[in-house]
OpenMM code with the backbone's topology and positions (N, CA, C; nanometers):
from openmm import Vec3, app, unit

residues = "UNK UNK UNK UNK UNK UNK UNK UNK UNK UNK UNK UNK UNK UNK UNK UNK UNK UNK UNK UNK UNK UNK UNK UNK UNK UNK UNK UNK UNK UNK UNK UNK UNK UNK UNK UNK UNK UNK UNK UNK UNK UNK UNK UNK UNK UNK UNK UNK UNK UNK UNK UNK UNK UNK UNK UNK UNK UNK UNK UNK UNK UNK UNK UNK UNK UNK UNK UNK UNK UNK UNK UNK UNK UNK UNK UNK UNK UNK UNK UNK UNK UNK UNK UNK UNK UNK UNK UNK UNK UNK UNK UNK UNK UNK UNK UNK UNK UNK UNK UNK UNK UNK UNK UNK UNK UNK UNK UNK UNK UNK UNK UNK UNK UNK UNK UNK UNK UNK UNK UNK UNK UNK UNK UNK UNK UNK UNK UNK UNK UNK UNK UNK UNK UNK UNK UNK UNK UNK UNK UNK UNK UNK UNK UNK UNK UNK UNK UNK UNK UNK UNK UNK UNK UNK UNK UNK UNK UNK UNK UNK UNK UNK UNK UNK UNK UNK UNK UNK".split()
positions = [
    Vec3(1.0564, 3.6206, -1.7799),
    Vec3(1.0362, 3.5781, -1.6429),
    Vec3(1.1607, 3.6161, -1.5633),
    Vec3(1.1303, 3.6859, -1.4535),
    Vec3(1.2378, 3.7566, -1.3561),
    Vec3(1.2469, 3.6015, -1.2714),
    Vec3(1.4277, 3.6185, -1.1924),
    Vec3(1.4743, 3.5304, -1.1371),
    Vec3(1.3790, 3.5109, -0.9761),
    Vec3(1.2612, 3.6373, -0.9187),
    Vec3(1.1990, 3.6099, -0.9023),
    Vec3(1.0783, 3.5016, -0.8617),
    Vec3(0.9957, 3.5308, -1.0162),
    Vec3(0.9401, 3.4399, -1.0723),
    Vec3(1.0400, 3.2475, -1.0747),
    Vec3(1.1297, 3.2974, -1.1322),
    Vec3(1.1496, 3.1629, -1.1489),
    Vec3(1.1785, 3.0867, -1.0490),
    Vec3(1.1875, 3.1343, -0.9044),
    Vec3(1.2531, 3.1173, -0.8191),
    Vec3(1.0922, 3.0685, -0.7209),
    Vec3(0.9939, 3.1473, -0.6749),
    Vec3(0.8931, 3.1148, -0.6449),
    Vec3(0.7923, 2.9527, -0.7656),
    Vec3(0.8228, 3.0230, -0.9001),
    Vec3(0.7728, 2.8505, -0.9620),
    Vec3(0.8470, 2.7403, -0.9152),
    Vec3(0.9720, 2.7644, -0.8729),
    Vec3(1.0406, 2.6096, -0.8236),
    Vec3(0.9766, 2.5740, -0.7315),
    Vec3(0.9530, 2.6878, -0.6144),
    Vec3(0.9133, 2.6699, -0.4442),
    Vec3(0.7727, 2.5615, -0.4659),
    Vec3(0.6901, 2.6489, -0.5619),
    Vec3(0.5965, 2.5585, -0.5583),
    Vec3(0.5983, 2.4136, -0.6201),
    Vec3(0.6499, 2.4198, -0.7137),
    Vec3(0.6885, 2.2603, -0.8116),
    Vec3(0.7038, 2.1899, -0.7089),
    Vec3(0.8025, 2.2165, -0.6370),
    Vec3(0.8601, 2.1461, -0.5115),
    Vec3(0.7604, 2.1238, -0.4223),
    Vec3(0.6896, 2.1968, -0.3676),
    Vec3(0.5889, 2.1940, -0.2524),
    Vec3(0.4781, 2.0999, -0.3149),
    Vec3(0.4774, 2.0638, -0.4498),
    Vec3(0.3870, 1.9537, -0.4883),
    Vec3(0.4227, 1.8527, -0.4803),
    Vec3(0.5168, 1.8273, -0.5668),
    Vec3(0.6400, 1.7465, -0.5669),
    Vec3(0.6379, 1.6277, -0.3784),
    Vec3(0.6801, 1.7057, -0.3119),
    Vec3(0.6419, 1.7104, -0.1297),
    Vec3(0.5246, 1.6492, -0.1415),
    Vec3(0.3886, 1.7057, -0.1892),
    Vec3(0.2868, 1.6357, -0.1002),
    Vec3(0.2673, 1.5243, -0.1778),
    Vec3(0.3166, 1.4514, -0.2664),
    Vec3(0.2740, 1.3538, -0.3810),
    Vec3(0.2863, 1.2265, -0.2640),
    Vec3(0.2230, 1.1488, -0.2005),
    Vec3(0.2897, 1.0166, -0.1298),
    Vec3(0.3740, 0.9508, -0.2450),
    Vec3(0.4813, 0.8787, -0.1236),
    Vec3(0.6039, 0.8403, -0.2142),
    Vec3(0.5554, 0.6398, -0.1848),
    Vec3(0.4012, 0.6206, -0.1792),
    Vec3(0.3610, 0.4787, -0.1268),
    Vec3(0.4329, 0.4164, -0.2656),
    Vec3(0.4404, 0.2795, -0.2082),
    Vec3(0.4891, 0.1872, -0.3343),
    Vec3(0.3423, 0.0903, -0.3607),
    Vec3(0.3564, 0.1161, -0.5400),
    Vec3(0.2090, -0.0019, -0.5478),
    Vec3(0.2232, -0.1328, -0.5210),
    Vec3(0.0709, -0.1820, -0.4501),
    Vec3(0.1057, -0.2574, -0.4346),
    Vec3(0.1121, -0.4145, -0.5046),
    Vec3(0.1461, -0.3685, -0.6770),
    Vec3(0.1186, -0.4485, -0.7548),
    Vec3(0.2203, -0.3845, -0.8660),
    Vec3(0.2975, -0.5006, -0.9450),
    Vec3(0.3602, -0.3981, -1.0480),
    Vec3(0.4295, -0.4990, -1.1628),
    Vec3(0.4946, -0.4740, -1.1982),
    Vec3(0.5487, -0.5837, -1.3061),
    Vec3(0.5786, -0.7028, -1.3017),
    Vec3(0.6278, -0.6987, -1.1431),
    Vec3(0.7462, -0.8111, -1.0934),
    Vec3(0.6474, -0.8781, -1.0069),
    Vec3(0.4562, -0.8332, -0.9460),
    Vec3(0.4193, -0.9041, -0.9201),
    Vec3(0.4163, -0.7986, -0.7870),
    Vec3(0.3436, -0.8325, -0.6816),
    Vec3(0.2811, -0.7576, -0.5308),
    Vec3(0.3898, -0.7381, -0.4795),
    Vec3(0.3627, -0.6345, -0.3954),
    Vec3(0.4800, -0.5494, -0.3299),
    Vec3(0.4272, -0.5117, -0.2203),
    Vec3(0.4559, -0.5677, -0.0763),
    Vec3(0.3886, -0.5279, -0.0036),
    Vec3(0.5475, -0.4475, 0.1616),
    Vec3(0.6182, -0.4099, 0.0681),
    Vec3(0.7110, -0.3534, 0.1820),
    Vec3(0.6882, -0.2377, 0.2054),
    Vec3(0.7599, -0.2150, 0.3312),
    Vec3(0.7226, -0.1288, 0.3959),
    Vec3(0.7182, -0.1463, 0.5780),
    Vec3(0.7173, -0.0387, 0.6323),
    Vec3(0.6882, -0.0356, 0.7434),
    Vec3(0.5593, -0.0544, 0.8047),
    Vec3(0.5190, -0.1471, 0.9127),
    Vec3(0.3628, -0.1375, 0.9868),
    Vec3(0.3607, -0.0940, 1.1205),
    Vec3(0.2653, -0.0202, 1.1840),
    Vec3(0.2484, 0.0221, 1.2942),
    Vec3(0.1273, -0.0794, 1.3471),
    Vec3(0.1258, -0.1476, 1.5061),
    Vec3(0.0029, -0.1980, 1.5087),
    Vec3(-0.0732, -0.0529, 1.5863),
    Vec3(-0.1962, -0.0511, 1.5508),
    Vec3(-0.2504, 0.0743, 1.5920),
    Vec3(-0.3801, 0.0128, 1.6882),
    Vec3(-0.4267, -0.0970, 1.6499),
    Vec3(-0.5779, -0.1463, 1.7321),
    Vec3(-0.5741, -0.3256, 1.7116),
    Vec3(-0.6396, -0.3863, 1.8045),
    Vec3(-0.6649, -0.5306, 1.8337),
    Vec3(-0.7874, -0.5317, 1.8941),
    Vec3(-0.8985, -0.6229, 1.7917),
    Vec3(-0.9986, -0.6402, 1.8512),
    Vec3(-1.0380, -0.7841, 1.8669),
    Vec3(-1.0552, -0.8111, 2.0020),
    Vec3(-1.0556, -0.9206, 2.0529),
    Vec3(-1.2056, -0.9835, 2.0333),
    Vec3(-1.2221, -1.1247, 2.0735),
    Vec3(-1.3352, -1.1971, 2.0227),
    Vec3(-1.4795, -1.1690, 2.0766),
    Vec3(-1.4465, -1.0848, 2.2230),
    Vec3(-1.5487, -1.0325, 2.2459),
    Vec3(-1.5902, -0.9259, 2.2264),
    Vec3(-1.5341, -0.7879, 2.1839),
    Vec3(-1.5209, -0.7408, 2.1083),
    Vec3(-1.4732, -0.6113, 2.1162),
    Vec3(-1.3883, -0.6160, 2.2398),
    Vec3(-1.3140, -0.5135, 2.3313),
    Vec3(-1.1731, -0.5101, 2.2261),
    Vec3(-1.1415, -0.3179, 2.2023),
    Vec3(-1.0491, -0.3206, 2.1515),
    Vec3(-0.9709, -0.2294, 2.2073),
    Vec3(-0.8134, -0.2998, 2.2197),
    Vec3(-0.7117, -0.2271, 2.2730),
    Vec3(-0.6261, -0.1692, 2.1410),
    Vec3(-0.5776, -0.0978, 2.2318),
    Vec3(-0.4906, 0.0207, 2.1427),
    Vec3(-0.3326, 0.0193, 2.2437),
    Vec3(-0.2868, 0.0842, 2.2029),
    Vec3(-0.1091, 0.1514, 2.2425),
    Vec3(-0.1802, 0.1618, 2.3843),
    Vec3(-0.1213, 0.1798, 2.4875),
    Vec3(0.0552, 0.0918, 2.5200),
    Vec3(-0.0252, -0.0497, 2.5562),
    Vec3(-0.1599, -0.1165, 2.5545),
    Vec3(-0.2109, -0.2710, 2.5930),
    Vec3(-0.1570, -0.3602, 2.4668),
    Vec3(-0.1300, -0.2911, 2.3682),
    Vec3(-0.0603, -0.3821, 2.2425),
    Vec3(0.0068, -0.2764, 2.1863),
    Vec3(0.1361, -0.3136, 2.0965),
    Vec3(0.2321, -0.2499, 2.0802),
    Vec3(0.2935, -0.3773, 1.9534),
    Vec3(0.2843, -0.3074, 1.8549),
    Vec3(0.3961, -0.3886, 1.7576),
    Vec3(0.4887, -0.2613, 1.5967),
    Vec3(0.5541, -0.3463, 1.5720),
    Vec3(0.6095, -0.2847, 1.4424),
    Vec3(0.6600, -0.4018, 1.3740),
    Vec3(0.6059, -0.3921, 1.2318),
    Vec3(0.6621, -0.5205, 1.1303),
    Vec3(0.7084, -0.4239, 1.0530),
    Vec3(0.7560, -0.5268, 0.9577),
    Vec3(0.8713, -0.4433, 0.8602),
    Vec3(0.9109, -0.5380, 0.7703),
    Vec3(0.8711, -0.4860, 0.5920),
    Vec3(0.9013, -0.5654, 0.4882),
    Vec3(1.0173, -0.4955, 0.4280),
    Vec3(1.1629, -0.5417, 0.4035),
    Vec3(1.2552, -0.4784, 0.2856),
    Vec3(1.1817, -0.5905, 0.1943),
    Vec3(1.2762, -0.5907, 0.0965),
    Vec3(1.2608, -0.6071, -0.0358),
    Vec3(1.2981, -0.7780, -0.0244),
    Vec3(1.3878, -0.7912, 0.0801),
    Vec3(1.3783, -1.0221, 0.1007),
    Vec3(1.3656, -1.0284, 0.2582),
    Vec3(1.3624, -0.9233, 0.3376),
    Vec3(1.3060, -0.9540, 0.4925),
    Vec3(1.2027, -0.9130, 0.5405),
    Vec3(1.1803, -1.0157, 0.6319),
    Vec3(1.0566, -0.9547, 0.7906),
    Vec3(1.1283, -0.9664, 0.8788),
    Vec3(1.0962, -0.8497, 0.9806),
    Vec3(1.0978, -0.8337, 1.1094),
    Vec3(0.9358, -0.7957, 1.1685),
    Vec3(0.9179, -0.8595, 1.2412),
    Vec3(0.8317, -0.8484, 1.3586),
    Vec3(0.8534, -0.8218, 1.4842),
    Vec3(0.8002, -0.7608, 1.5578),
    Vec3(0.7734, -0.7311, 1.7174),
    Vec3(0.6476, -0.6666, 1.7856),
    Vec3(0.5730, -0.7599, 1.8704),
    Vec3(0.4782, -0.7605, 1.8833),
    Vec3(0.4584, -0.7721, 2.0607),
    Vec3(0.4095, -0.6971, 2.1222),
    Vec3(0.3602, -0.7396, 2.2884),
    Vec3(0.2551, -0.6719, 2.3215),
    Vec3(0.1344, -0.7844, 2.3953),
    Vec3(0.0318, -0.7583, 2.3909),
    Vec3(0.0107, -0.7810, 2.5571),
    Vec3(-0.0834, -0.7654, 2.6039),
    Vec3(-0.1531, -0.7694, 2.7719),
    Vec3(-0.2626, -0.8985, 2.8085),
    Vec3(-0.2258, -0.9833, 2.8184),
    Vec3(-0.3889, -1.0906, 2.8264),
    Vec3(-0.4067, -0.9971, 2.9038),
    Vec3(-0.5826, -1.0752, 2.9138),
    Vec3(-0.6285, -1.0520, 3.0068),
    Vec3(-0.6589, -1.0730, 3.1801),
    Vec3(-0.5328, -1.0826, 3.2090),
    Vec3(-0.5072, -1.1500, 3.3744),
    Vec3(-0.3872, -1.0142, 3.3839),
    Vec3(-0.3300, -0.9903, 3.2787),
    Vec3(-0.2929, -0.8409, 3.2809),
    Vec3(-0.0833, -0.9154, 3.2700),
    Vec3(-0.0787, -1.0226, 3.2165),
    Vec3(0.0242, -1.0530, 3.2188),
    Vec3(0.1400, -0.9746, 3.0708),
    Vec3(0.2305, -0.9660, 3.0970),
    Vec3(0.2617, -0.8884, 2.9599),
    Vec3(0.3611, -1.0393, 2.8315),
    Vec3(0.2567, -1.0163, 2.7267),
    Vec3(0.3456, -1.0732, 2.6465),
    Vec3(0.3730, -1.0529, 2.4949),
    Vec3(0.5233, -1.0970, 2.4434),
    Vec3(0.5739, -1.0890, 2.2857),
    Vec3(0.6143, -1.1732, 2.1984),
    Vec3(0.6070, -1.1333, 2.1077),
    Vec3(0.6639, -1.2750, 2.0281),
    Vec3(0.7343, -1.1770, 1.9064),
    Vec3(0.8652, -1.1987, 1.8687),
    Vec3(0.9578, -1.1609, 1.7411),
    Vec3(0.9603, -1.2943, 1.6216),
    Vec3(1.0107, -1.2033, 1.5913),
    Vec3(1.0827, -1.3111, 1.4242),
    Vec3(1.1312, -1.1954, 1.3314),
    Vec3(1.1931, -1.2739, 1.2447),
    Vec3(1.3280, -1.2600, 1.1874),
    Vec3(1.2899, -1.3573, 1.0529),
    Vec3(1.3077, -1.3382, 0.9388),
    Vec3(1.3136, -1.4251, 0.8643),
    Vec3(1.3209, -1.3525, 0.6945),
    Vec3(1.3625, -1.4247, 0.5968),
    Vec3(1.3103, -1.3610, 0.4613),
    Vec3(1.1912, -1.4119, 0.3805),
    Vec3(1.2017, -1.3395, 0.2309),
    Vec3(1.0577, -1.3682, 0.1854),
    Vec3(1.0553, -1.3532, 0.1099),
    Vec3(0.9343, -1.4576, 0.0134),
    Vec3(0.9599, -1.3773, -0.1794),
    Vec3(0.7951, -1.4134, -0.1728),
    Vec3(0.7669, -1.2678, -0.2298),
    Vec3(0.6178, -1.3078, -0.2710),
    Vec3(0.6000, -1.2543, -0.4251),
    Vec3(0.5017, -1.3748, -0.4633),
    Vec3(0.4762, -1.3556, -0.6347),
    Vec3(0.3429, -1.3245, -0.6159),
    Vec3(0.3161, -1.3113, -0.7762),
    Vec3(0.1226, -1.2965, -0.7748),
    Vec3(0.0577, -1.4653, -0.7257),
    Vec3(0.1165, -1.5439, -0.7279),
    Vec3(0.0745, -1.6540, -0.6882),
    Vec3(0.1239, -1.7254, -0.5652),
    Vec3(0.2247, -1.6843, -0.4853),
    Vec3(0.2567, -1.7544, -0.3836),
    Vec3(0.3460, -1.6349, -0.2929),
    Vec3(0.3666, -1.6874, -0.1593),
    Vec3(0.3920, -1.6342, -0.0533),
    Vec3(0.5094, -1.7277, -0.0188),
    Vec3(0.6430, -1.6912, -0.0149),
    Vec3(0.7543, -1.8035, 0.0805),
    Vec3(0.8270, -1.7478, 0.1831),
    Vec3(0.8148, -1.8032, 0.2978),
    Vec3(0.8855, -1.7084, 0.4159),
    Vec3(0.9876, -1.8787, 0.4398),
    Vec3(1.0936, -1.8062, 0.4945),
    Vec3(1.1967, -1.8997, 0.5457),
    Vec3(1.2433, -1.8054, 0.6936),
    Vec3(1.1716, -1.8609, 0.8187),
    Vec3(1.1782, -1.8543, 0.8996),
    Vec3(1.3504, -1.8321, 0.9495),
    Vec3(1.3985, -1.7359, 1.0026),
    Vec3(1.5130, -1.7765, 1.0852),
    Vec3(1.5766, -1.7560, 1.2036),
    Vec3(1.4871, -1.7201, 1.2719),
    Vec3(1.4536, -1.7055, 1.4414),
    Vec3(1.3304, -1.6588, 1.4574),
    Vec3(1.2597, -1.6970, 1.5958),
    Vec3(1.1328, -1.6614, 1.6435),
    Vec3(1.1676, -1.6562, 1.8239),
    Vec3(1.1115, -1.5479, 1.8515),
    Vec3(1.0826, -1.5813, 2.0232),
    Vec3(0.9741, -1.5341, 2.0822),
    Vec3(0.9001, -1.6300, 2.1651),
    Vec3(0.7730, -1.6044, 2.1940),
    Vec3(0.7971, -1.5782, 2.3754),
    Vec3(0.7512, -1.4429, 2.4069),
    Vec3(0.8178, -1.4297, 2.5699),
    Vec3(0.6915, -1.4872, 2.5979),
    Vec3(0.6900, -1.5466, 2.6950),
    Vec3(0.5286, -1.6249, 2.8249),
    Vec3(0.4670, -1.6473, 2.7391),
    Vec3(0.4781, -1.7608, 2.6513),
    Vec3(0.3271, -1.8648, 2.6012),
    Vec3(0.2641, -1.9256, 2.7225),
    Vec3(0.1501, -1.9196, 2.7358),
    Vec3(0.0658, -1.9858, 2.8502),
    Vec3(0.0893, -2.0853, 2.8805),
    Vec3(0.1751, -2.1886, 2.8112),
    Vec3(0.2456, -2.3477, 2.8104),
    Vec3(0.3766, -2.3023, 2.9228),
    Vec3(0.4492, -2.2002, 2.9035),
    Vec3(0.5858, -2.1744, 2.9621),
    Vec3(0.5949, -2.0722, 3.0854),
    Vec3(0.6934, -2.0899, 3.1549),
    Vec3(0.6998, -1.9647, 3.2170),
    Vec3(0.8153, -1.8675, 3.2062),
    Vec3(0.8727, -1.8835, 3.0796),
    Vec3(0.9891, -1.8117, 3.0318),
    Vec3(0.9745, -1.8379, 2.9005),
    Vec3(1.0400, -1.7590, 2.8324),
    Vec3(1.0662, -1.7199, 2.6523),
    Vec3(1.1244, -1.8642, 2.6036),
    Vec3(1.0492, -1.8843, 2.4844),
    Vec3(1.0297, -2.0057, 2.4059),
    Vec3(1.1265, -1.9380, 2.2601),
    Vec3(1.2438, -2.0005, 2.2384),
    Vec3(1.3488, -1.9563, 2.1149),
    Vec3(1.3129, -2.0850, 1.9753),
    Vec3(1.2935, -2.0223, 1.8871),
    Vec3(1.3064, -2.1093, 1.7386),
    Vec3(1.4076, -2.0570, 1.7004),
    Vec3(1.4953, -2.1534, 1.6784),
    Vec3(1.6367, -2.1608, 1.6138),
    Vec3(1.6207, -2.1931, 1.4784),
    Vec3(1.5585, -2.2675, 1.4518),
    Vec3(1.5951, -2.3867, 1.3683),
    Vec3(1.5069, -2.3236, 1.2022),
    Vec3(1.5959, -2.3354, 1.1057),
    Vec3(1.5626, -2.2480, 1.0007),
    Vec3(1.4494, -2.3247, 0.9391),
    Vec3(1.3243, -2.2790, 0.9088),
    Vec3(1.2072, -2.3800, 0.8201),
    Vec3(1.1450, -2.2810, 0.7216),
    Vec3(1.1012, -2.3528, 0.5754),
    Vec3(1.0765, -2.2454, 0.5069),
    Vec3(0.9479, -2.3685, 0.4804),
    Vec3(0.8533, -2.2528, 0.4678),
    Vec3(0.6786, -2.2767, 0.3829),
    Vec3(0.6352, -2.1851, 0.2821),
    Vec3(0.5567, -2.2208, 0.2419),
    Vec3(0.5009, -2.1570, 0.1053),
    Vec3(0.3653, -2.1650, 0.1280),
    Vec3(0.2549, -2.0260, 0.0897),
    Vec3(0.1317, -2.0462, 0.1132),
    Vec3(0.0604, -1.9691, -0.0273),
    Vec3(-0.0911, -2.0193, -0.0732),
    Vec3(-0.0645, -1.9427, -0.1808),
    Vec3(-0.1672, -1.8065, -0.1747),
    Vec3(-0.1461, -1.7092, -0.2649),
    Vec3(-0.1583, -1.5692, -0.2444),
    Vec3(-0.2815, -1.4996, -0.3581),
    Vec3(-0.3876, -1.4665, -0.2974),
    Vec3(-0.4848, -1.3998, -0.3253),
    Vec3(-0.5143, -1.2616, -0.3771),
    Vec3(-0.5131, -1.2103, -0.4798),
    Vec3(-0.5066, -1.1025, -0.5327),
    Vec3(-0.6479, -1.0168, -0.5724),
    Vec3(-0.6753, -0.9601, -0.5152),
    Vec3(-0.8321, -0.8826, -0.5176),
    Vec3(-0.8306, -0.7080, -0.5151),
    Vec3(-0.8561, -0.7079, -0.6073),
    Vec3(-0.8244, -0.5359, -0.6737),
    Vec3(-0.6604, -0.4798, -0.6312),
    Vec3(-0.7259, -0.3912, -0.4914),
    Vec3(-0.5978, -0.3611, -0.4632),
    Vec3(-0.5064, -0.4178, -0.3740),
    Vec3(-0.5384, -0.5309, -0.3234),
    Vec3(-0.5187, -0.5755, -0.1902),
    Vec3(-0.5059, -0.7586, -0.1948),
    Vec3(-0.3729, -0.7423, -0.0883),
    Vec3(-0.3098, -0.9257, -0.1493),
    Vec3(-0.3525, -0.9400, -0.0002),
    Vec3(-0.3096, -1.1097, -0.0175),
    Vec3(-0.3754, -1.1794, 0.1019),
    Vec3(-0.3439, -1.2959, 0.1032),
    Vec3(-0.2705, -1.3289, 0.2119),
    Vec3(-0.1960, -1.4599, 0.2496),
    Vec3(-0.2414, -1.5455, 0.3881),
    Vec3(-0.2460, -1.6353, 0.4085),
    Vec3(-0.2210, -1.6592, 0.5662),
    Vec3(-0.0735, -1.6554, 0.6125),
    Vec3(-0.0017, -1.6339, 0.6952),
    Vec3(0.1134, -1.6243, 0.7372),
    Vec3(0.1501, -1.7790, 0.8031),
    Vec3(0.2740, -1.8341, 0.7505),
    Vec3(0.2781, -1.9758, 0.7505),
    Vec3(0.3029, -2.0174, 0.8707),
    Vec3(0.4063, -1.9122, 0.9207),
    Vec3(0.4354, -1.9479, 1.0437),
    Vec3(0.3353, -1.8785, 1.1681),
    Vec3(0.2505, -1.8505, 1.2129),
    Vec3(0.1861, -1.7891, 1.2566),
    Vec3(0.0091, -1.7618, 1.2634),
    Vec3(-0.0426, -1.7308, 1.3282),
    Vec3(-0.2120, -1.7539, 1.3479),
    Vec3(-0.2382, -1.6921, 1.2106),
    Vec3(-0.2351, -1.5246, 1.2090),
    Vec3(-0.2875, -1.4954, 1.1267),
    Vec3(-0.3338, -1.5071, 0.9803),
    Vec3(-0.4454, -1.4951, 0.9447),
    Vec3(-0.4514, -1.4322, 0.7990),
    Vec3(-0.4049, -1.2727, 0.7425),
    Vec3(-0.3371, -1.2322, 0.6323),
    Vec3(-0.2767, -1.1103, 0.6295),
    Vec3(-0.3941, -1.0452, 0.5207),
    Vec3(-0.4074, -0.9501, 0.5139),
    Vec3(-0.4528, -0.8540, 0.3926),
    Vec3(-0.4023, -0.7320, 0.3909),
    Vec3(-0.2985, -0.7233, 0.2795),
    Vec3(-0.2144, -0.5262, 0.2773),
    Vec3(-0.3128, -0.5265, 0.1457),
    Vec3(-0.3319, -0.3373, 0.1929),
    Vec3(-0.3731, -0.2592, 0.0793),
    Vec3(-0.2358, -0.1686, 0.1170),
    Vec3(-0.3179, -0.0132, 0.0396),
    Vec3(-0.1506, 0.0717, 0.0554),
    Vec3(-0.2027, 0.1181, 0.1141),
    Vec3(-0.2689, 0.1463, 0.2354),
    Vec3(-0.2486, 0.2163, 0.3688),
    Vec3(-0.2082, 0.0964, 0.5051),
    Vec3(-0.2352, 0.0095, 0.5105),
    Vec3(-0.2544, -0.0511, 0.6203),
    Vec3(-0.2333, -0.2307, 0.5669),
    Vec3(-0.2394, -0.2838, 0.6767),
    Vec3(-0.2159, -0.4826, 0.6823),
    Vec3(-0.3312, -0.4685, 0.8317),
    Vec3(-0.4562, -0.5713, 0.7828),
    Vec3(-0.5397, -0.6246, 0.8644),
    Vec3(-0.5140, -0.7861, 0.9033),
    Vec3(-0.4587, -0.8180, 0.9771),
    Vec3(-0.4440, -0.9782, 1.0256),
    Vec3(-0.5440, -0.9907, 1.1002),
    Vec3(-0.5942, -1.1250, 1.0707),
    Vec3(-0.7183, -1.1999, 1.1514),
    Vec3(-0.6765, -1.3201, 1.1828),
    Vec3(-0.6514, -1.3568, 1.3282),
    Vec3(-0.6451, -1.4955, 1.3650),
    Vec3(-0.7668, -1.5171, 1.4316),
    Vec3(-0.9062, -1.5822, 1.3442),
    Vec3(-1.0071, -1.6613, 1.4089),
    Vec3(-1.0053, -1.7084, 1.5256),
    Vec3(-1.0793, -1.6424, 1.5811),
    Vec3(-1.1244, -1.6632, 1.7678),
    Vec3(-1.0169, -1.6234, 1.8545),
    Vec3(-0.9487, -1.5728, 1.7812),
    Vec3(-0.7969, -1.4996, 1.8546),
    Vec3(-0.8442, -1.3764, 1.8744),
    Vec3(-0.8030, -1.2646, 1.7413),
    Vec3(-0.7946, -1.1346, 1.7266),
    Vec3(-0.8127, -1.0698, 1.5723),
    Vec3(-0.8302, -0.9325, 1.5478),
    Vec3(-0.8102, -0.8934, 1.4155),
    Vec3(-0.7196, -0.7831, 1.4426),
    Vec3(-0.5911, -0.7720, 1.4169),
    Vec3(-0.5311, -0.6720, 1.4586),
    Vec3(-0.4833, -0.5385, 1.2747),
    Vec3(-0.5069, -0.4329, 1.3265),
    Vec3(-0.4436, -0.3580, 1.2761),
    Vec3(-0.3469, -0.2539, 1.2384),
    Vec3(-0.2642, -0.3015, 1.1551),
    Vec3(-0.1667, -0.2352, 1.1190),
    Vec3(-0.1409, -0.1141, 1.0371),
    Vec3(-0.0711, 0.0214, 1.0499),
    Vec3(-0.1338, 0.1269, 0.9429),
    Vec3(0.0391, 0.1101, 0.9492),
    Vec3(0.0570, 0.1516, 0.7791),
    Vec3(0.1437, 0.1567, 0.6830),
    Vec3(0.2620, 0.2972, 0.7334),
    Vec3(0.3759, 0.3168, 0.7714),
    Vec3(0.3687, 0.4157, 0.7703),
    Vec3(0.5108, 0.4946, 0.7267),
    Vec3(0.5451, 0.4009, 0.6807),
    Vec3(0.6598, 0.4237, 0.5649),
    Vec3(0.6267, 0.3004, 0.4329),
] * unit.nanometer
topology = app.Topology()
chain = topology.addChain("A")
for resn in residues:
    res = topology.addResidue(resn, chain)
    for name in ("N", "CA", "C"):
        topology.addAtom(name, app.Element.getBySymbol(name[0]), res)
């Protein structure tokens, strides 16, 4: 085999190598793994109108012991609003624990300015495992969660079902 040859077999090894997704399962020794980056991409509301980018806009984000959230959406009177958080997390095959450690919700319909959680609180909820795909309710927060490895579908009943696609 000419240096050639050996030189074009790398290109390709490599160019496979490249297209392999580098997703993490979302299940493994140590128990569900659901980090990663989320994009919100669609929200479908109770009647059954669904907005997309720029009427809702979020990005969550799992490392390996944090969440970050950021989320702003449009009621419908056309007012603009968000809500963050900050907090860490350990999830097993059997339970979900977030320990909250800031939240801010800009214009809750109660306020007319941004509502701050300071105050550190930790809950535990427990965690549903169905083929490929875990499923929690989120303690602090409306939703119900479900990650597979493309995407996180949250459903807050008579709220919204919003979706999230995976993208790191």
């Amino acid at each position: 085999m000419n240096k050639c040859s050996i030189f074009r077999a790398w290109v390709a090894v490599s160019l496979a190598v490249a297209a392999v997704p580098l997703s993490v399962p979302l299940a493994s020794a140590d128990g569900p793994n659901i980090e990663g980056t989320y994009l919100l991409v669609s929200r479908t509301l109770p009647d059954g109108t669904l907005q997309r980018p720029p009427t809702i806009n979020g990005l969550m984000s799992y490392s390996r012991q944090h969440r970050n959230l950021n989320v702003m959406w449009t009621d419908a009177d056309g007012t603009p609003r968000s809500y963050s958080l900050v907090s860490t997390y350990k999830l097993t095959s059997s339970e979900y624990t977030e320990t909250l450690l800031y939240n801010m919700y800009d214009r809750p319909p109660e306020s007319a300015g941004p509502v701050y959680g300071l105050e550190s609180k930790t809950a535990t909820v427990p965690v549903q495992l169905t083929g490929k795909s875990v499923q929690f309710k989120f303690p602090f927060d409306l939703p119900t969660a479900v990650f597979d490895a493309e995407r996180l579908t949250a459903t807050a009943p008579g709220a919204f079902v919003d979706v999230w696609q995976k993208v790191r």
